[in-house]
C-alpha positions as a Python dict, from the first residue, in 0.01 Angstrom:
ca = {
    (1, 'X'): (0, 0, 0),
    (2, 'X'): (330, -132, 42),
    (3, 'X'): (599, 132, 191),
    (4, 'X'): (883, -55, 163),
    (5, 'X'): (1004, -305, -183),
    (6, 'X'): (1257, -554, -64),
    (7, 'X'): (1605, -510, -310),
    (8, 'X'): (1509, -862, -476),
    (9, 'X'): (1263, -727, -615),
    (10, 'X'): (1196, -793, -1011),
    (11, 'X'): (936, -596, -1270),
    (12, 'X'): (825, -794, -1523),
    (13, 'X'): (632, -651, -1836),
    (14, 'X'): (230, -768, -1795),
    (15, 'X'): (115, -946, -2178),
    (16, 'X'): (-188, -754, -2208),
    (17, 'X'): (-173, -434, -2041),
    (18, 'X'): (170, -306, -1974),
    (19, 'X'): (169, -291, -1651),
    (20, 'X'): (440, -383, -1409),
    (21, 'X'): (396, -650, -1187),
    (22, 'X'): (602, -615, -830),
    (23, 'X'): (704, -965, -755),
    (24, 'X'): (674, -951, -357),
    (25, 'X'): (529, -1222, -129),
    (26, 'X'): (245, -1062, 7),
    (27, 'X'): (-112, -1065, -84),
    (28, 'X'): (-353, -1331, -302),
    (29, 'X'): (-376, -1028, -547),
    (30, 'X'): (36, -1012, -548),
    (31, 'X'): (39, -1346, -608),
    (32, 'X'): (-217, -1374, -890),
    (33, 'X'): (-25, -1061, -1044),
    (34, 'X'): (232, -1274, -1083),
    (35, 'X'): (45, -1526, -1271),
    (36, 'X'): (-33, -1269, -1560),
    (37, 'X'): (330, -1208, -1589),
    (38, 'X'): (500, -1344, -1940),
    (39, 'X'): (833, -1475, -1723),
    (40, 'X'): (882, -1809, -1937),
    (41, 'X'): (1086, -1919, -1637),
    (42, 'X'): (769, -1930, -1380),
    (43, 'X'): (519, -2191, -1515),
    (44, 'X'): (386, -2298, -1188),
    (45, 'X'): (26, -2524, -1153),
    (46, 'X'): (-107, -2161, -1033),
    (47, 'X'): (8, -1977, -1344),
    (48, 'X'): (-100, -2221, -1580),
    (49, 'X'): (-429, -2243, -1418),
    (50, 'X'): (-474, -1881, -1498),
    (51, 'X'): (-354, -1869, -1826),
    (52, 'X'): (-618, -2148, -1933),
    (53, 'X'): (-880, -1938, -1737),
    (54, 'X'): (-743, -1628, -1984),
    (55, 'X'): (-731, -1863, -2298),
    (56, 'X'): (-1115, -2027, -2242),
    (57, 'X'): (-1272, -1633, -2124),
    (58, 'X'): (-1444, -1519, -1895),
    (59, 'X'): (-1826, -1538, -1881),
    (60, 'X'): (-2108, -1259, -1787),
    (61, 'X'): (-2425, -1440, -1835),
    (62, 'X'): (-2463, -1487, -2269),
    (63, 'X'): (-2103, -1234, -2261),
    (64, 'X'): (-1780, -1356, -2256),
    (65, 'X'): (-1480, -1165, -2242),
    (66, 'X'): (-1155, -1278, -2406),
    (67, 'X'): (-869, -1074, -2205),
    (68, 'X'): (-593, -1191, -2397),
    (69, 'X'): (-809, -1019, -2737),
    (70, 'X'): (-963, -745, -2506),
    (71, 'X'): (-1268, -825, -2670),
    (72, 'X'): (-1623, -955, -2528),
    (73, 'X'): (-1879, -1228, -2705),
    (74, 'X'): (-2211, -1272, -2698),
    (75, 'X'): (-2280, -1622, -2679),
    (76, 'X'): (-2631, -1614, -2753),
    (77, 'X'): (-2622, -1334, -3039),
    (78, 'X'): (-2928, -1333, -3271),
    (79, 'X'): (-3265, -1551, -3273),
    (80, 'X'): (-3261, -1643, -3641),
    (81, 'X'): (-3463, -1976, -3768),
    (82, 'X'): (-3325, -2321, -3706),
    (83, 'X'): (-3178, -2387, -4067),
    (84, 'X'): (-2973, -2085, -4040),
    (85, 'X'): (-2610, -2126, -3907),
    (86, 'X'): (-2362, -1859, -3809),
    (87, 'X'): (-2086, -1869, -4135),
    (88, 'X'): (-1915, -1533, -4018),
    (89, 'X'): (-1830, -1342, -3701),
    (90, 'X'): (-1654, -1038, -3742),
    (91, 'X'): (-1305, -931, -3610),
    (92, 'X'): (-1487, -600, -3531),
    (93, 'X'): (-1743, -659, -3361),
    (94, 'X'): (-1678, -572, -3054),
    (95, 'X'): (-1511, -270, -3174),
    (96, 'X'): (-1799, -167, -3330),
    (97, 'X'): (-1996, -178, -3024),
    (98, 'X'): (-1730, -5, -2836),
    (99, 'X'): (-1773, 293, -3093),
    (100, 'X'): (-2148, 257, -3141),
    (101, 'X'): (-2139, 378, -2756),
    (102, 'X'): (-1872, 642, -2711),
    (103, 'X'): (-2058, 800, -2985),
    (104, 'X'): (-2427, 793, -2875),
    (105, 'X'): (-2282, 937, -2533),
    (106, 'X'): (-2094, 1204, -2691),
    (107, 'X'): (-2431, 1275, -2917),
    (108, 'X'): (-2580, 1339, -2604),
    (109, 'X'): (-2301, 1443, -2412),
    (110, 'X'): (-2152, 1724, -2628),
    (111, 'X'): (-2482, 1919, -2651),
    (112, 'X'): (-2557, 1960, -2279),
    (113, 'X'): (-2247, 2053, -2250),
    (114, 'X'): (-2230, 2297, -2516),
    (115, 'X'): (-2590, 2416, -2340),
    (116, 'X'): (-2436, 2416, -2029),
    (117, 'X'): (-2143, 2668, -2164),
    (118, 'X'): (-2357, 2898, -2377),
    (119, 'X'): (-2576, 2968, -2012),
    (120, 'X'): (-2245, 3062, -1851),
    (121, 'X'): (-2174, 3350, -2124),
    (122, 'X'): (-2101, 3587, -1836),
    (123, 'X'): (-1769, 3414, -1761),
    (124, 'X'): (-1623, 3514, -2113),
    (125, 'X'): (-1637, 3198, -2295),
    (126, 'X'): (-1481, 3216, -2636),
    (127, 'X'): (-1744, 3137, -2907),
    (128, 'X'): (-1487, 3013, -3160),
    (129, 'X'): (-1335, 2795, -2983),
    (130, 'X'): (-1679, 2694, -2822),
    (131, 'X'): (-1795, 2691, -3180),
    (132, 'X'): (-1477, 2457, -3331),
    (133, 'X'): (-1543, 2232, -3028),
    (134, 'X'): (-1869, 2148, -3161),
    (135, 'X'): (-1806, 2131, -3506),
    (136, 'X'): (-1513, 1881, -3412),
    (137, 'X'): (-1764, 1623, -3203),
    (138, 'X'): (-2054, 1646, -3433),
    (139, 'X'): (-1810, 1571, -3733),
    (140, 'X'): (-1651, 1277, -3496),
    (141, 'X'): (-1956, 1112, -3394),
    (142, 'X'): (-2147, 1112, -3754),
    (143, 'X'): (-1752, 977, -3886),
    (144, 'X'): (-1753, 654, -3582),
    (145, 'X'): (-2164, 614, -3676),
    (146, 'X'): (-2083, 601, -4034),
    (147, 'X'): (-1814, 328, -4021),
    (148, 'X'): (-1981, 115, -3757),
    (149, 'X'): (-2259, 79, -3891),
    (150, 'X'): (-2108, -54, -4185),
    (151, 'X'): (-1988, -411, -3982),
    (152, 'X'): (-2188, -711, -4051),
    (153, 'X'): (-2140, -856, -3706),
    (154, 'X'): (-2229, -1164, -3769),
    (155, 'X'): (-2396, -1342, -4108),
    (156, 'X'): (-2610, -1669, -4099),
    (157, 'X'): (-2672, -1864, -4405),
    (158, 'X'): (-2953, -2139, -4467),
    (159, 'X'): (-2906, -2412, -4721),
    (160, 'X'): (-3288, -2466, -4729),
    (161, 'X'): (-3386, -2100, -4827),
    (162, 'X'): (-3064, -2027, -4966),
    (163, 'X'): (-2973, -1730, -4880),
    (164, 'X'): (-2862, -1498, -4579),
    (165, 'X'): (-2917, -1330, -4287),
    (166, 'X'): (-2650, -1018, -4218),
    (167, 'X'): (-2689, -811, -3846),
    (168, 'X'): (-2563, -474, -3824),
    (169, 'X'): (-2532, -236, -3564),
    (170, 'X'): (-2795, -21, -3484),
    (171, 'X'): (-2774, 336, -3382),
    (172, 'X'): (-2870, 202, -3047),
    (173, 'X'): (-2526, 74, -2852),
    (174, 'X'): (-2504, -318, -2829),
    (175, 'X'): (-2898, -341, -3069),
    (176, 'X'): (-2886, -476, -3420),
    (177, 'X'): (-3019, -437, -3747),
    (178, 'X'): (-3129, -773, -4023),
    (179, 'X'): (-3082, -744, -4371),
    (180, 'X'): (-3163, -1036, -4602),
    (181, 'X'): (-2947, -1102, -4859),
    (182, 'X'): (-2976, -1308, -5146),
    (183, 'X'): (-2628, -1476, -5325),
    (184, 'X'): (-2487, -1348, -5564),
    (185, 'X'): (-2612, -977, -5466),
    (186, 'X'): (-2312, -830, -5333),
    (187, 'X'): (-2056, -648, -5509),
    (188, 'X'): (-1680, -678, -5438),
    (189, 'X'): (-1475, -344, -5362),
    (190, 'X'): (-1407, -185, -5642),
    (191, 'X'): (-1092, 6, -5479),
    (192, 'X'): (-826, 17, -5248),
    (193, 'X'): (-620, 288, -5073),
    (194, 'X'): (-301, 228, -4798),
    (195, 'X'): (-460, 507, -4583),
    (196, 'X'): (-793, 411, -4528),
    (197, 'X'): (-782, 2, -4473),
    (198, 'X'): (-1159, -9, -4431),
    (199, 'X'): (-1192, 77, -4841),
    (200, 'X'): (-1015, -255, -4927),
    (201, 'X'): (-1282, -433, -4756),
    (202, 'X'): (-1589, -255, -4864),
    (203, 'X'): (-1873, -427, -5047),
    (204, 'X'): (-2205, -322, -5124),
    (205, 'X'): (-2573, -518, -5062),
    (206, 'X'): (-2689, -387, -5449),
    (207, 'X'): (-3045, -427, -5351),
    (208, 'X'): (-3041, -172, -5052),
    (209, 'X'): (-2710, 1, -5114),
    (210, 'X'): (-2631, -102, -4758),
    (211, 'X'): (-2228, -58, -4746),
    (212, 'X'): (-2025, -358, -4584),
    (213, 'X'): (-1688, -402, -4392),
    (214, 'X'): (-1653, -752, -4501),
    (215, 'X'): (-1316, -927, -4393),
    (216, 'X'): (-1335, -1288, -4664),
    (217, 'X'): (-1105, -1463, -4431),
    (218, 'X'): (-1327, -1446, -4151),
    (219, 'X'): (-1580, -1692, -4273),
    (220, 'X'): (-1553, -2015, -4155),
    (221, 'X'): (-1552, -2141, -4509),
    (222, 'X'): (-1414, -1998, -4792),
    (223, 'X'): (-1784, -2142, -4959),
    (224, 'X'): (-1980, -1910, -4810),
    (225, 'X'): (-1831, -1640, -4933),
    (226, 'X'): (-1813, -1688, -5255),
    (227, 'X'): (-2185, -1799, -5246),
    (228, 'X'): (-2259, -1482, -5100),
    (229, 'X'): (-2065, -1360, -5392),
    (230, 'X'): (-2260, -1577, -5622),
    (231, 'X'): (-1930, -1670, -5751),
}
């Protein structure tokens, strides 16, 4: 810990986090602080070195994690046949994850602690408010469950079988779910709302009634989706 900041010292705003960043000469960690920071006056060798670290990702194994998008990539997703290739990657995905998680620990989470209350009655715990409490997290997790599992993470198509192969989330964090879909078997949404954003993007697999989050622009061609479409 430093005790003492010298009066030349400047705080500059970090790009990502918020964070300030104490521009002292001391330390490698001081010093690769102040690579992070968005001064457009400082673009030294070392800076610029660490911003094309930031830019290319960091990788964990088949993860990578983007830290200017906060988001992580699996770089070896899905074993799917060799005439299928990857036409979509959704914006949510890791999102999705994120959620998929929180909510299977507060599925387990919530009722041992709810137990755990209930055997400690003979402290006066309120029952309402122990109640509303669990009323609350059970209608929060089956609310995240519902809408993440509604994400196509990722969608392959094959030219040779024509058709495609859509992963969800599973109700297992970070597992998936395949559904095969044939074109021309999705339907578009058939509303939209300015409150709830994921309604303009909702389609619907018409064979399973499997509801999808599908973003068009994500696609790396505009092709596959209408094909998908069967537009």
């Amino acid at each position: 810990m430093i005790a003492i900041i010298p009066a030349s010292v400047t705080k500059r705003m970090w790009k990502c986090i918020g964070f300030w960043n104490i521009s002292v000469r001391q330390g490698k960690l001081l010093r690769l602080v102040r690579c992070y920071s968005t001064d457009k006056r400082d673009h030294t060798p070392e800076k610029k070195t660490i911003l094309q670290k930031l830019e290319g990702g960091f990788q964990f194994g088949k993860w990578k994690f983007y830290a200017q998008e906060l988001v992580f990539k699996n770089l070896q997703p899905d074993s799917v046949p060799s005439s299928y290739k990857m036409c979509y990657r959704s914006g949510l995905e890791t999102y999705a994850n994120v959620a998929i998680l929180v909510a299977a620990s507060a599925a387990i989470g919530i009722p041992a602690f709810v137990s755990y209350q209930l055997l400690q009655m003979n402290v006066g715990i309120d029952t309402q408010e122990l109640a509303a409490f669990l009323t609350v997290g059970i209608a929060s997790i089956i609310a995240t469950y519902t809408l993440s599992l509604r994400v196509p993470l990722r969608i392959y198509y094959s030219a040779k079988c024509d058709d495609f192969l859509v992963y969800f989330p599973h109700l297992i964090p970070y597992a998936t779910k395949r559904i095969n879909i044939q074109p021309g078997h999705v339907l578009p949404p058939t509303s939209s709302s300015g409150y709830f954003p994921w309604v303009n993007i909702q389609h619907i697999h018409t064979q399973t009634n499997q509801k999808m989050l599908i973003d068009g622009d994500k696609f790396i061609l505009p092709m596959y989706y209408n094909k998908l479409m069967g537009y």
